[in-house]
C-alpha positions as CSV (number, residue, x, y, z in Angstrom):
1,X,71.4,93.2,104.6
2,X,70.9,96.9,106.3
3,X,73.0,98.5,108.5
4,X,70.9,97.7,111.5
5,X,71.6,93.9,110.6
6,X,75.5,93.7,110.1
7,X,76.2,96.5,112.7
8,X,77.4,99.4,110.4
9,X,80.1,100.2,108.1
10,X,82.1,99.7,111.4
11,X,80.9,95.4,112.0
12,X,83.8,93.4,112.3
13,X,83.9,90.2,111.8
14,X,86.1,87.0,112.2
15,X,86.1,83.1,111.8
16,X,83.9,80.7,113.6
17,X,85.5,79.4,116.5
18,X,85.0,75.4,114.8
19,X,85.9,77.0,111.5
20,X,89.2,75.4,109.4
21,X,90.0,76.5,106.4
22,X,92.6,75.6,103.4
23,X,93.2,76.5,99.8
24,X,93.0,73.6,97.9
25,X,93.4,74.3,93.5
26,X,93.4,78.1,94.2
27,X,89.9,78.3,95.7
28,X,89.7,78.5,99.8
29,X,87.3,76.1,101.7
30,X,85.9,76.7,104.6
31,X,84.5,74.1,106.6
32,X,82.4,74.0,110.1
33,X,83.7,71.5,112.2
34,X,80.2,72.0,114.5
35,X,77.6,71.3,112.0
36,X,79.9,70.0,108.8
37,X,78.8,72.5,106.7
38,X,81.5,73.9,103.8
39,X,81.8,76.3,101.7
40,X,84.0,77.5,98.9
41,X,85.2,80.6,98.1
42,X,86.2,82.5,94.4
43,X,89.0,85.1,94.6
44,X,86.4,87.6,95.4
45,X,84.9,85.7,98.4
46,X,88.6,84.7,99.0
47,X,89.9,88.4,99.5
48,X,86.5,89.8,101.8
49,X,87.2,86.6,104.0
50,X,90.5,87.3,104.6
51,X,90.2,91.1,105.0
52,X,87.4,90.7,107.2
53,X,89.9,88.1,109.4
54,X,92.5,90.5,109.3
55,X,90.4,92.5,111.6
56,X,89.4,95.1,109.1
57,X,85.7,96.3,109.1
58,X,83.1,95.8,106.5
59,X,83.6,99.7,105.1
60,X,87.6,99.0,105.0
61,X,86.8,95.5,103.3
62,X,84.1,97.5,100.5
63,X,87.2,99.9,99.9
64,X,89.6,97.4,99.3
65,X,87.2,95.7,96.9
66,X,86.7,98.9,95.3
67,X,90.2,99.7,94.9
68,X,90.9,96.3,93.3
69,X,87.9,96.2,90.8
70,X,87.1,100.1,89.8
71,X,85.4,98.9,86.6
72,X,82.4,97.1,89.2
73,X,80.0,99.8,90.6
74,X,80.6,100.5,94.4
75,X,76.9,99.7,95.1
76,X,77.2,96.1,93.3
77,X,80.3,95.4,95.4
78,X,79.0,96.7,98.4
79,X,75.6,94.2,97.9
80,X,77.5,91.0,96.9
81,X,79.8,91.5,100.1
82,X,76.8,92.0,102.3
83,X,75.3,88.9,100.7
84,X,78.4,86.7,101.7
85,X,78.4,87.9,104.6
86,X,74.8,86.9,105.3
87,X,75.4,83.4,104.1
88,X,78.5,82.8,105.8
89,X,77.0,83.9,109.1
90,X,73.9,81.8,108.3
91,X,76.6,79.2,108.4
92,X,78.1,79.8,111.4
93,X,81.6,80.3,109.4
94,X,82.0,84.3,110.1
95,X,80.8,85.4,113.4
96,X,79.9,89.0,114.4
97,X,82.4,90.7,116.8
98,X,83.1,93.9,118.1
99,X,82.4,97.2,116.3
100,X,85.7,99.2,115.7
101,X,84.1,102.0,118.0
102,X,83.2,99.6,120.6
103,X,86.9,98.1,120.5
104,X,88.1,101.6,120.8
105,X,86.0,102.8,123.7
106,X,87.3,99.2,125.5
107,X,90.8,100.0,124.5
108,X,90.4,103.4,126.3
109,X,88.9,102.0,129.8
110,X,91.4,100.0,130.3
């Protein structure tokens, strides 16, 4: 996925709006109430999905990866988050939201 595709190193992301999800034997499932699509997530998957929820942006999410696995090349990381990221959007479970500089420059017009 380039930059121009997932908005940046700045993209946020977040949950589908029909999304549940629930960790069920230490793995989290997702599942689309829309279109009854799931998906399951390994600890990897597991920790982008929830940093990307908690509002933090795909660069912050790549550091955080990077800080918990310094052994894995930052490029690798960086390509197998990207490629989640594609599939769960493909999926309607993680939608696209605001850029943090967009969210910024709203936060200051108001």
């Amino acid at each position: 996925m380039s930059a121009e595709q997932d908005g940046g190193a700045d993209a946020l992301y977040s949950k589908g709006p029909s999304v549940v999800s629930e960790t069920l034997d230490g793995e989290l499932v997702l599942l689309c109430l829309d279109s009854g699509v799931y998906y399951g997530l390994d600890a990897i998957g597991t920790l982008i999905w929830t940093s990307l929820n908690r509002g933090s942006s795909v660069q912050q999410t790549l550091d955080l990866l990077d800080a918990h696995f310094p052994d894995t090349p930052r490029e690798q990381l960086q390509r197998d988050m990207r490629a989640l990221i594609t599939q769960l959007s493909e999926a309607k479970l993680l939608v696209a939201a605001q850029t943090q500089q967009s969210r910024q420059s709203v936060g200051r017009t108001r």
